[in-house]
C-alpha positions as CSV (number, residue, x, y, z in Angstrom):
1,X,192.1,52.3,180.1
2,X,191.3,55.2,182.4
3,X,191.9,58.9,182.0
4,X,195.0,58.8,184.4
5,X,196.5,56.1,182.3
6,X,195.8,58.3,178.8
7,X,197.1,61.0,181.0
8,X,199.9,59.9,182.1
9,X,201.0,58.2,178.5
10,X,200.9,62.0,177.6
11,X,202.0,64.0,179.8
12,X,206.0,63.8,179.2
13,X,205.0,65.0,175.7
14,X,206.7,68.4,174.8
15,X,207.3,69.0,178.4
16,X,210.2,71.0,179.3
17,X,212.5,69.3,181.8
18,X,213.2,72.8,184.2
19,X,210.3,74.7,183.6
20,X,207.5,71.9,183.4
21,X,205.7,74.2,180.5
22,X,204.9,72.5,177.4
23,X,206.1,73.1,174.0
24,X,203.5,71.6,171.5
25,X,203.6,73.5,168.4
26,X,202.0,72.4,165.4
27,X,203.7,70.3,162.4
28,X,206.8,69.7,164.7
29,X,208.1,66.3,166.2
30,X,206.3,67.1,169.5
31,X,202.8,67.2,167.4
32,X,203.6,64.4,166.1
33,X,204.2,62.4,168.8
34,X,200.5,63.4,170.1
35,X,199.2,63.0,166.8
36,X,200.8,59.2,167.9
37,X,199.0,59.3,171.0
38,X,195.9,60.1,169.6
39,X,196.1,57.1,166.6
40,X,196.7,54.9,170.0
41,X,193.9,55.8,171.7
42,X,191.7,55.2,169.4
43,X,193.2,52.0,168.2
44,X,192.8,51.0,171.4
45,X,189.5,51.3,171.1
46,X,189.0,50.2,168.0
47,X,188.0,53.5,166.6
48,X,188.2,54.3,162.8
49,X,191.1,57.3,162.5
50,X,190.5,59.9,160.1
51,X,193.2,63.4,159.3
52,X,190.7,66.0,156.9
53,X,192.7,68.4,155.2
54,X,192.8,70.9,157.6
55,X,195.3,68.3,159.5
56,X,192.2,68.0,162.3
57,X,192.1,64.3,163.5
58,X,188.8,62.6,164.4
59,X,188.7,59.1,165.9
60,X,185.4,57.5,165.2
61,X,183.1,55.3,167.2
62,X,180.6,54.1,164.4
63,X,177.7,52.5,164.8
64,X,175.9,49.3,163.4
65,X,174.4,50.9,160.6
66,X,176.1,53.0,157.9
67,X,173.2,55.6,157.2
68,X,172.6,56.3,160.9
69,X,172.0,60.1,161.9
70,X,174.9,62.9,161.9
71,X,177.6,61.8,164.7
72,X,177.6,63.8,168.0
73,X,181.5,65.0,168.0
74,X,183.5,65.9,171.3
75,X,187.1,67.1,171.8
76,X,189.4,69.8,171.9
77,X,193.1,70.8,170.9
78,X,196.7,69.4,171.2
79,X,198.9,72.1,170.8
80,X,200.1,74.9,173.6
81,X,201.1,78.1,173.8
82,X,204.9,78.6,174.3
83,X,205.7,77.0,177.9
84,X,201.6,76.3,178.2
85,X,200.0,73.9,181.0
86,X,199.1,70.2,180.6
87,X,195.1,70.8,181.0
88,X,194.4,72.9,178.3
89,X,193.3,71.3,175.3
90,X,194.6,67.7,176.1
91,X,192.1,67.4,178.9
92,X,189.2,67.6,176.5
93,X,190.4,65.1,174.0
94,X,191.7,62.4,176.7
95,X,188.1,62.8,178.3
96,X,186.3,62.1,175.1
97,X,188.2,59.2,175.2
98,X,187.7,58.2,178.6
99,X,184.4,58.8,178.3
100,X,183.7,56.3,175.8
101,X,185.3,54.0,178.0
102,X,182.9,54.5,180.6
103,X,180.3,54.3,178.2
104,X,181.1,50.8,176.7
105,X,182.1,49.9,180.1
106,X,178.1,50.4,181.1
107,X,177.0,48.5,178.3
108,X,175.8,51.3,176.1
109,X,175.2,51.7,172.4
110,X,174.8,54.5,170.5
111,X,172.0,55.0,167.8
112,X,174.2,57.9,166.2
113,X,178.1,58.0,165.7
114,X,180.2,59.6,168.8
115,X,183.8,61.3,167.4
116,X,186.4,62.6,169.1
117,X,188.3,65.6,167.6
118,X,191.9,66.8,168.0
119,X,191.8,70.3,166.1
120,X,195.0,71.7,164.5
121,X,196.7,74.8,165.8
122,X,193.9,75.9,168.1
123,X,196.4,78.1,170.1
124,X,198.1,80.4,167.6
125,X,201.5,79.4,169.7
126,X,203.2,79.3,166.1
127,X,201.6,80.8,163.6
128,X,199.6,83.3,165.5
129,X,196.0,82.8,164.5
130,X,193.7,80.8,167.2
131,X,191.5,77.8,166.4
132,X,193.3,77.9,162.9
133,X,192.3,74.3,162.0
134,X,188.4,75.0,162.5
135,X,188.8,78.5,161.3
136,X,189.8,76.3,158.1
137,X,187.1,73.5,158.1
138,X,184.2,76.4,158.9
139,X,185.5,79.0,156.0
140,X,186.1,81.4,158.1
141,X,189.8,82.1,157.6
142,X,191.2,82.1,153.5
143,X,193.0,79.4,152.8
144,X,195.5,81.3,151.1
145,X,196.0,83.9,153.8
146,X,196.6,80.5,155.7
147,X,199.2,79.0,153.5
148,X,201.2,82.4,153.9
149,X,201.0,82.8,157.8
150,X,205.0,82.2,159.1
151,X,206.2,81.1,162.5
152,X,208.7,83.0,164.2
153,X,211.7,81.5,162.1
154,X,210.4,82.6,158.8
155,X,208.7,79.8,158.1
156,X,205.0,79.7,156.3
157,X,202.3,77.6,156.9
158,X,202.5,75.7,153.8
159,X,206.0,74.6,153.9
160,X,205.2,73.3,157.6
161,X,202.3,71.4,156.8
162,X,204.5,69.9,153.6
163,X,207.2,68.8,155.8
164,X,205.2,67.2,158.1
165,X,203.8,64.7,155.3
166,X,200.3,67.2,155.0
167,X,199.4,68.4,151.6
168,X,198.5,72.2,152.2
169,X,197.3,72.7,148.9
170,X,193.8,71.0,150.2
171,X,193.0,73.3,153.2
172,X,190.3,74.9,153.4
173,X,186.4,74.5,153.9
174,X,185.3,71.3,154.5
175,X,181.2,71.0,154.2
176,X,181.5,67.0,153.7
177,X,183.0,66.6,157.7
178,X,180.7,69.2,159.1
179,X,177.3,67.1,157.3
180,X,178.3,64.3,159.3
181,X,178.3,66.2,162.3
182,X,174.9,67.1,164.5
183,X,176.3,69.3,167.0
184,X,179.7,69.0,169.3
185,X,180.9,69.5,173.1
186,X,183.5,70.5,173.9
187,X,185.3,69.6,177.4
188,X,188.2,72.4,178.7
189,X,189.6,72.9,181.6
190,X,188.5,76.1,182.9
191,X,190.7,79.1,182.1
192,X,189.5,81.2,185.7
193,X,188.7,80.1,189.4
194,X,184.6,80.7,189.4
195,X,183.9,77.0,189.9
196,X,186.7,76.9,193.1
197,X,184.2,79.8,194.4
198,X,180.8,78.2,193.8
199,X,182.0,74.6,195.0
200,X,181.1,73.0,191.7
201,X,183.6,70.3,189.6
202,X,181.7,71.2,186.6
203,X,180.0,73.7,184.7
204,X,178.3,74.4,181.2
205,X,179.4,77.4,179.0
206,X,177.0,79.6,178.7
207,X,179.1,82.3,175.7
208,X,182.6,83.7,175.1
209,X,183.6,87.0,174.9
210,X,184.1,88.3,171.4
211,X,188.5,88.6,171.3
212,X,190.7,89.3,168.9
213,X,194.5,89.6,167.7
214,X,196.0,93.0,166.6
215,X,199.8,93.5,165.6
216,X,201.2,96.6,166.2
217,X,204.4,97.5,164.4
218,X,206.5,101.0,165.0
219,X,209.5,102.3,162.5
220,X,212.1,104.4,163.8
221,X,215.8,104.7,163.0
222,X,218.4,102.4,164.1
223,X,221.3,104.3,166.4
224,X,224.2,103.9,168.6
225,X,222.9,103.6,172.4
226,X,226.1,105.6,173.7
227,X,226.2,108.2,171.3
228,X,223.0,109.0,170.0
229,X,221.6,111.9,172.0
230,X,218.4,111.8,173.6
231,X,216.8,114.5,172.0
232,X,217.6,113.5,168.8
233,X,216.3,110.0,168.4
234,X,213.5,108.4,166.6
235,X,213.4,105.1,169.4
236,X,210.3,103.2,168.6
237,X,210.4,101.6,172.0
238,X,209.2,104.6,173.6
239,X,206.1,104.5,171.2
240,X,205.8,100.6,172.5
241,X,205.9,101.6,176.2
242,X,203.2,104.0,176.1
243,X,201.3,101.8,174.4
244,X,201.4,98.7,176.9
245,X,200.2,101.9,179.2
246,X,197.4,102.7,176.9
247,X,196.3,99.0,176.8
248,X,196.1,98.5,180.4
249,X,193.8,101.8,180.2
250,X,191.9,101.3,177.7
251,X,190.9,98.1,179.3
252,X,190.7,99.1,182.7
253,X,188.3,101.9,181.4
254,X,186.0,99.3,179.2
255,X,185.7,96.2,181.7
256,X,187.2,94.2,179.4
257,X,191.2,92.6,179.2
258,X,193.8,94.2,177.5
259,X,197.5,92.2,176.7
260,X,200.5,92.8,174.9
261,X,202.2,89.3,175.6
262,X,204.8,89.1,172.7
263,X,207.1,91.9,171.6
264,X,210.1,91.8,168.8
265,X,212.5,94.7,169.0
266,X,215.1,95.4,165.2
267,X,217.6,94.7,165.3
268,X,217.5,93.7,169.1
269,X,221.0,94.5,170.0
270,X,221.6,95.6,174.0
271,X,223.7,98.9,173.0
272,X,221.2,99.9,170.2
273,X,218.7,102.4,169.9
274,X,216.1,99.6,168.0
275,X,214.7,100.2,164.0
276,X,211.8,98.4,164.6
277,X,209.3,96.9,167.2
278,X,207.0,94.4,166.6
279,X,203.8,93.6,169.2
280,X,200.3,91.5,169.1
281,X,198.2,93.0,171.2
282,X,194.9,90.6,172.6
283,X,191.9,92.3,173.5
284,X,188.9,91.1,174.7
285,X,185.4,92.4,176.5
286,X,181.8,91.8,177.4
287,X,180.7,92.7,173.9
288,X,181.8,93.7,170.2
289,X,180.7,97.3,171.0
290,X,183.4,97.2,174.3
291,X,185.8,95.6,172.6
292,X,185.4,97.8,169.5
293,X,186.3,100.8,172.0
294,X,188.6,99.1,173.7
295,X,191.0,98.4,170.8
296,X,190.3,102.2,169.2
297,X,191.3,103.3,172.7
298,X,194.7,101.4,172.4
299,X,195.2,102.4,168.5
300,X,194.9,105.7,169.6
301,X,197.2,106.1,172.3
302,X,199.9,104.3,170.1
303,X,199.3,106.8,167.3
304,X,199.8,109.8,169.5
305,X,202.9,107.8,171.1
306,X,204.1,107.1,167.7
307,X,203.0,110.8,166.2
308,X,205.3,112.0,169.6
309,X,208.1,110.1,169.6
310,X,208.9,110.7,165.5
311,X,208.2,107.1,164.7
312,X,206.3,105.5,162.6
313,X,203.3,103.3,164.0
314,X,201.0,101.1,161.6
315,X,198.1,98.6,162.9
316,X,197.1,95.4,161.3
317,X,194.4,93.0,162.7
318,X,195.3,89.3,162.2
319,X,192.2,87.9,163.9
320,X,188.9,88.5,165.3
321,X,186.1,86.0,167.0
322,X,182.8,87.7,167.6
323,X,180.6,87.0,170.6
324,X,179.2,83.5,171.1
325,X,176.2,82.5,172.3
326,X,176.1,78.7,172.8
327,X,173.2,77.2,170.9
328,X,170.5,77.7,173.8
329,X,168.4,74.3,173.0
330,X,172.1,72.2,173.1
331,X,172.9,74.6,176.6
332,X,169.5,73.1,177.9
333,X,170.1,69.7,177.1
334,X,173.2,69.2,178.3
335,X,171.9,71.4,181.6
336,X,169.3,68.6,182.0
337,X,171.3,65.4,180.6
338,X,173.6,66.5,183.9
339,X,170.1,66.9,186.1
340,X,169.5,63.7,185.2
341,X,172.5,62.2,186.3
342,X,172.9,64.0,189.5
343,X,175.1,66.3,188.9
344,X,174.9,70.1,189.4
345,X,176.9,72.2,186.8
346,X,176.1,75.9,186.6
347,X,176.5,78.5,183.9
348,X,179.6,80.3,183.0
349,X,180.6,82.9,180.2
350,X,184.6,82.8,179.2
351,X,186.7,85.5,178.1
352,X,188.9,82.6,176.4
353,X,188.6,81.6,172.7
354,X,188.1,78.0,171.9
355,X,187.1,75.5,168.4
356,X,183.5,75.3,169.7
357,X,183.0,79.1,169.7
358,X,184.4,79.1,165.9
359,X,181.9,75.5,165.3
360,X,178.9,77.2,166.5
361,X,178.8,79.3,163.0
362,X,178.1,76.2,161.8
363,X,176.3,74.1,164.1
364,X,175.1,74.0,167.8
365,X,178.1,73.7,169.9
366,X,178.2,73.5,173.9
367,X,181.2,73.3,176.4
368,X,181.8,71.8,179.8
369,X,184.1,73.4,182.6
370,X,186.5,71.0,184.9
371,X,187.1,73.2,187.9
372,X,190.2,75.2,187.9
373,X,191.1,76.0,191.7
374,X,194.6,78.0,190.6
375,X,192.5,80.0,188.4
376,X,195.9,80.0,186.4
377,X,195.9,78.8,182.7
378,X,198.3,79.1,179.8
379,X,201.1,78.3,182.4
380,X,203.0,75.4,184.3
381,X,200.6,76.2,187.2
382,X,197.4,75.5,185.7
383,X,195.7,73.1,187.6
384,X,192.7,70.4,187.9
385,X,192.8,68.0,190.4
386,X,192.5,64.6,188.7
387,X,188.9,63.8,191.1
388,X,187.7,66.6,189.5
389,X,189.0,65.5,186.0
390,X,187.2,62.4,186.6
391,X,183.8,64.3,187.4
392,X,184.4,66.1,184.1
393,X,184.5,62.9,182.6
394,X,181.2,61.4,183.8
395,X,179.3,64.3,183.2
396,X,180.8,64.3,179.0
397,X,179.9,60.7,179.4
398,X,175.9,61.5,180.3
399,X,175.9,64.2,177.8
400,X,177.0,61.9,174.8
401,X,174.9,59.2,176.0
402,X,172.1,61.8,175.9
403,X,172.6,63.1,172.3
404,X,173.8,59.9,170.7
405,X,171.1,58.0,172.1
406,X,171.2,54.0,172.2
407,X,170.9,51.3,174.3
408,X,172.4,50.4,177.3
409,X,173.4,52.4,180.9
410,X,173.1,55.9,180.1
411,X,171.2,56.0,177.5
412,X,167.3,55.4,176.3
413,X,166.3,53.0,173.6
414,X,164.3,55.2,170.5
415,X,166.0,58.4,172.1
């Protein structure tokens, strides 16, 4: 089967039928109906299907004997943000897959295990923390804090996971999957228009930003909109307002990105002066110093908003990823596995947060780039030509061949 054919069985998947965003949210029929995908591809394939307890999915390609080395993983997310694009996330996992396709299809065998991964929740899109289900398996999120996230509707984590047949009393670290893991790459789409400038189909990641996830909440008092005078009121959105200003200074002023992308105004009636208003702001910079500034530059501004305006204003952050530096001996390796096979993939930070920046605490991730000529991501308009999808999938399928070692086109015997 090739990529276009996993693509295409995908695609209608959670698509909205006006918009053409995606709605994949996790524990919900439209994750389940990729989590279906998923068990199909790799039955397909005949690849061994495993769920931890985090709800990640890993599809296995063993090899002929069962004390062979740690597996080289691959992989990406399901999931979307609300009204997200097709590429991001799905392109990684269908190319692990089609990569082992073109592997088999050259005769090759691997001296280690190959996996592919779908991680859980990567995007936050409903229950606001990124890269949730490898924030679970590394430790670096408390499971309990987990089990008590909600979605937008009220609804926690826990009872999700329960009424989608997962036992959320089991999340949490996971050292038994990472052991069996010697380092993983990661395929994305990329999230920017670099590569459209430098001519390339495909890069390697070179770091990611540190980013994080602040919400923002300011109390006022609930009044009539055509009688309440001006003077007198306690309007929270005011408070708000200045702060989406402050943002867009504070980042401007710090090189770094600054964005207030949701915002929930109490009691949200058209003629009322609002109670309440809710907002996440996203920040993100060169380094944890900038972005440290950065976000005390926004804090502040809302404070003296709020202090201003008569309105309570309280600040609680709900995520933070430091910098990553992509393990430099697994950068080189995959730099030269791609030498090797022709193909010439330069170096690229990201500002965006993916599961192998929150892996590499735990062991050497990398990441490869499919060009992105839009430049447009976490929208209907991102973009990757499917040539270029293709090349993305050749140059995964040298850089398993390369790690896993094995016999056959591709790879080296005694690698």
């Amino acid at each position: 089967m090739s990529l276009g054919d996993l693509w295409q069985a995908l695609l209608p998947v959670g698509r909205h039928p006006a918009t053409g965003g995606y709605h994949r949210f996790s524990w919900t029929e439209e994750d389940a109906a990729c989590r279906n995908w998923f068990a199909r591809a790799a039955g397909q394939r005949d690849m061994r299907v495993e769920q931890d307890r985090n709800s990640n999915l890993w599809a296995w390609w063993d090899t002929a004997e069962p004390d062979s080395a740690p597996a080289i993983a691959t992989g990406s997310h399901l999931d979307s943000v609300p009204a997200g694009g097709a590429f991001d996330g799905p392109l990684g996992v269908a190319s692990g897959f089609a990569a082992i396709d073109l592997l088999r299809e050259g005769g090759f065998t691997p001296a280690r295990p190959i996996a592919v991964a779908a991680f859980a929740e990567e995007e936050g899109g409903r229950f606001g923390v990124a890269c949730l289900g490898s924030r679970l398996l590394t430790g670096a999120i408390d499971p309990q804090a987990a089990r008590e996230l909600r979605d937008r509707s009220g609804v926690t984590l826990a009872r999700a996971m329960a009424e989608a047949g997962c036992d959320p009393s089991v999340i949490g670290p996971d050292d038994a999957v990472l052991g069996r893991l010697a380092a993983y790459v990661e395929l994305h789409i990329e999230q920017g228009r670099a590569l459209a400038d430098l001519g390339a189909p495909v890069a390697v990641g070179e770091r990611i930003w540190p980013h994080g996830r602040w919400r923002l909440d300011f109390t006022g008092a609930a009044d009539h909109a055509g009688t309440a005078g001006l003077a007198g009121r306690r309007d929270p959105m005011l408070a708000f307002a200045h702060t989406v200003l402050a943002a867009r200074e504070s980042a401007g002023r710090a090189g770094g990105l600054a964005t207030i992308g949701r915002v929930v105004a109490e009691p949200g009636a058209v003629n009322a002066v609002s109670a309440r208003i809710s907002a996440w702001l996203d920040a993100r910079a060169p380094d944890t110093d900038t972005l440290t500034g950065l976000v005390e530059g926004v804090l502040s501004g809302a404070r003296d908003a709020a202090s201003s305006n008569r309105v309570g204003c309280a600040a609680h952050r709900e995520s933070l990823s430091e910098a990553v530096v992509f393990d430099p001996v697994l950068r080189d390796r995959v730099s030269r596995a791609l030498s090797g096979a022709g193909i010439a993939a330069p170096a690229l930070p990201t500002g965006a947060g993916h599961d192998a920046g929150i892996l590499a605490a735990r062991l050497p991730t990398a990441m490869l780039f499919v060009r992105n000529p839009t430049g447009v991501s976490h929208s209907p308009a991102e973009h990757a030509s499917m040539a270029d999808c293709e090349a993305g999938v050749v140059a995964l399928a040298a850089v398993l061949a390369d790690l896993a070692g094995g016999t056959g086109q591709g790879g080296t015997a005694g690698q």
